[in-house]
N, C-alpha and C positions, 0 to 999 in steps of 0.2 A: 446479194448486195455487192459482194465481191466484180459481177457480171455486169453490172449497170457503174459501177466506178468505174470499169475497163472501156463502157462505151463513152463515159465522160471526156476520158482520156484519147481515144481514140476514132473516134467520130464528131459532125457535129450537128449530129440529134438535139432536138430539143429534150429540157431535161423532164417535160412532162412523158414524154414518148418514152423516155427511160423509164419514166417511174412505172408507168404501164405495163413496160415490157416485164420489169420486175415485178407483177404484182399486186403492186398499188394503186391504190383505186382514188386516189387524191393526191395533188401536191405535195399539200399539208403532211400526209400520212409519211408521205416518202422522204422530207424534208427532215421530219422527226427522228425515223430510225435511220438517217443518215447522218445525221448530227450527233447521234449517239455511239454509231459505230467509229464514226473516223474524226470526231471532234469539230467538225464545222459542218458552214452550210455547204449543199450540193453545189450552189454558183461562187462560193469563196474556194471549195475544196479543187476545182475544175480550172480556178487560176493559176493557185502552186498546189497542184497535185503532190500527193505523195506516193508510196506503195499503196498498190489498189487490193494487196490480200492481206487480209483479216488474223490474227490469232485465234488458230483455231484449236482446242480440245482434240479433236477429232484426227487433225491435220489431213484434212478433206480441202480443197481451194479451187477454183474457178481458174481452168489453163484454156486461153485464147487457141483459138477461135470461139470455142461453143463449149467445151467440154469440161467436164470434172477429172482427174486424175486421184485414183484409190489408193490412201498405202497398202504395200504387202499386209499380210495375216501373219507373215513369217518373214525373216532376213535370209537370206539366202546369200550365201558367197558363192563366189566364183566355183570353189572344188563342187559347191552343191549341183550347181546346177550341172557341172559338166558328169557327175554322177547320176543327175538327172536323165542326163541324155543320152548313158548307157541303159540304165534302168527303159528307155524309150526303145532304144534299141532292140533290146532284150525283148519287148514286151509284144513289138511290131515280128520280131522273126518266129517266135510263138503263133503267133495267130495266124501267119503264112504257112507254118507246116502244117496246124489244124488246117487250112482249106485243102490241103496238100490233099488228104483223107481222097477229096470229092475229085478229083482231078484222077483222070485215067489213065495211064501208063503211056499210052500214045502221046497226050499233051504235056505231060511231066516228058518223057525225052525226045519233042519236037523243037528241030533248031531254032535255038532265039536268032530272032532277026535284029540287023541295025548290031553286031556284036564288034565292041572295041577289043582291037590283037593288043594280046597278052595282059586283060584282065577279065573278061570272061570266058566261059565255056561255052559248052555248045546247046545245053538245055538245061528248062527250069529245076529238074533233078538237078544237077549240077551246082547252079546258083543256091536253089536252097540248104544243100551240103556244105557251099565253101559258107554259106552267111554264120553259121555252126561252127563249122571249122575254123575257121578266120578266128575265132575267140578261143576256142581249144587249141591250138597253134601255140597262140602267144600265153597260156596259160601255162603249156608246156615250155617256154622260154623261159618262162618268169621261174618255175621249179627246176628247170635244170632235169628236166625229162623229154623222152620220144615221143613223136607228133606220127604217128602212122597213116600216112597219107593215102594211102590203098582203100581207107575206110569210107572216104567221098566216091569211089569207084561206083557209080549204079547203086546207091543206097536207096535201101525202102523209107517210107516215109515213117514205116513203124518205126526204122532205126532213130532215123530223126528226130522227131517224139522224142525220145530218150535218151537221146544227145541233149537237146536243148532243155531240157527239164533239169538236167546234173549238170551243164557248162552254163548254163544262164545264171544261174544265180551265182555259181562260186566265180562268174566275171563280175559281176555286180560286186560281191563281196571284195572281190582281190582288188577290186578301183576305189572303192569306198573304203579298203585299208590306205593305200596308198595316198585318199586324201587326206585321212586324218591323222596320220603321220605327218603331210607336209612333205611327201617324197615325189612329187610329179618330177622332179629335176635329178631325180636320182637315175642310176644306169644300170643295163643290165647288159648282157651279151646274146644276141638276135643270132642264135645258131643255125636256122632253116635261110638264114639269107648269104649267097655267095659271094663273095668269101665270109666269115661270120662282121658282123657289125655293133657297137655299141650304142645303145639306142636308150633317152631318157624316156621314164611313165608316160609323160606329157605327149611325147612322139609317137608310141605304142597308142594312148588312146586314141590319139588326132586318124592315124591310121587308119583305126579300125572303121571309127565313127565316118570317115570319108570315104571310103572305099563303099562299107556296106549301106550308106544311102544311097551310092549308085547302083549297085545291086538290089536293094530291097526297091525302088522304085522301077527296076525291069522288071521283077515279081509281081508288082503289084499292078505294073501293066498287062502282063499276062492274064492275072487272074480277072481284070477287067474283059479282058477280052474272051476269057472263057463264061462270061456270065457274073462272078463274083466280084460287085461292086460296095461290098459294108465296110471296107477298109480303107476308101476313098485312096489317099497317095501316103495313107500313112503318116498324115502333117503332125507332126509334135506339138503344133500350137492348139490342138485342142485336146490331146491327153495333160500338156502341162498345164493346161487351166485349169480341166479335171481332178488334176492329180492335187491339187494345194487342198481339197476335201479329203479330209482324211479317210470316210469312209469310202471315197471314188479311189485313193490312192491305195489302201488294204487291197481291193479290187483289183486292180488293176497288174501291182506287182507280180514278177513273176517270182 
C-alpha cells in the first residue's frame, strides 16, 4: 500500500494501473483498503497527499525506488561495530595462516610484487608475521611490556598458528574492554615508535584496522594467485551479515 501511495505521489499512472501493480484485482477492491489505510479515497488522497508510510508494528516501510528497508535484530553502536571489525580482522588473519599450511616455502618467501617502501616486506612469510605482530606490538604498548621483534624473522607457519590463536582473541578482548569502558579517547605511550609518542585507543585501532587491510588484501591476492580462491578479498560485508546469526557468529569467532 505504502508503494502504490508513493507512485500516487510521484508518477502520473493511472490509479487503476496502481491498483494492479499492488495486487488488486479491481478498483473497487483497492479503493477500499485504501480508504481504510489513509482515511480517504485514492483520487482525494492524490490531491493533498500526506505521508505515504503507514504505522507499522513491525517498522518494516516501502523505501523508494523499489525496496523495503529491515530493522536491525540488534542495535548496535558505534563501539560495536568497530569491535566488530576487529573481531573481522581477527578472524580473516586466521584463515590466511591456515592456507599458509598449503603454501610451500618457495611461495611463502617469493618477493611480493607492486611492494609500497616502508610498509611492506619482502614476502608473503613476512606479511603474514607482521598481520600477527601488528596486534602483538600494540598489546605489548598497551601492558607496558617488550615487543620482540626477531620473532617475525623467517617464522614457520606452525609459529604463526600459535601466535594468532593467543594474540587474536586477547586483541579482541583488550578493544572490547576498551569500548565498554568508553576509553577510545584515553592515552597511552606508543614506545616502539621514534621518539616514543602518545597515542588515544581510538588511533591504535584506526591503525591497525588500516594498515592490515592493506596487507591482508596482498595476502589474499597471493593466495589467489597460487590457486586459493575461498576467501574471496576477505569483504567484511558478508561475514557481518553472517555474523548478526548467532549460530554463524559462535562460528565464526575467533
Amino acid at each position: 500500500m505504502e508503494r502504490a501511495a508513493y507512485r500516487m505521489i510521484h508518477t502520473d499512472r493511472h490509479l487503476l494501473d496502481i491498483a494492479q501493480e499492488a495486487g488488486f484485482s479491481s478498483h473497487e477492491a483497492f479503493t477500499r483498503a485504501f480508504r481504510r489505510a489513509y482515511g480517504s479515497s485514492p483520487s482525494s488522497w492524490r490531491q493533498r497527499p500526506s505521508k505515504f508510510q503507514l504505522p507499522s508494528p513491525n517498522n518494516v516501510h516501502f523505501y523508494p525506488p523499489a525496496g523495503l528497508r529491515l530493522p536491525p535484530r540488534d542495535r548496535s553502536s558505534q563501539d560495536a561495530v568497530v569491535c566488530q571489525m576487529v573481531e573481522h580482522h581477527v578472524w580473516v588473519t586466521t584463515q590466511l595462516v591456515e592456507r599458509a599450511l598449503r603454501i610451500s616455502d618457495a611461495d611463502l618467501d617469493a618477493p611480493l610484487p607492486n611492494r609500497v617502501d616502508g610498509i611492506d616486506g619482502n614476502s608473503l612469510r613476512w606479511l603474514l608475521s607482521r598481520l600477527i605482530g601488528q596486534m602483538d606490538m600494540w598489546l605489548a604498548a598497551m601492558n607496558d611490556r617488550e615487543y620482540n621483534f626477531a620473532c617475525e624473522n623467517a617464522e614457520s607457519v606452525a609459529s604463526m598458528q600459535r601466535r594468532i590463536a593467543s594474540v587474536g582473541p586477547q586483541f579482541v578482548a583488550s578493544v572490547r574492554s576498551v569500548a565498554r569502558e568508553g576509553a577510545f579517547d584515553e592515552t597511552f605511550v606508543d614506545a616502539f615508535f621514534s621518539p616514543p609518542m602518545v597515542v588515544t585507543y581510538a588511533a591504535m585501532v584506526s591503525h591497525v584496522l588500516t594498515f592490515s587491510a592493506h596487507h591482508r588484501l596482498i595476502a589474499l591476492t597471493t593466495l589467489k594467485r597460487l590457486g586459493m580462491t575461498d576467501l574471496g578479498y576477505g569483504d567484511p560485508k558478508t561475514w557481518f551479515t553472517s555474523s548478526w546469526q548467532p549460530e554463524a557468529r559462535q562460528r565464526d569467532q575467533v
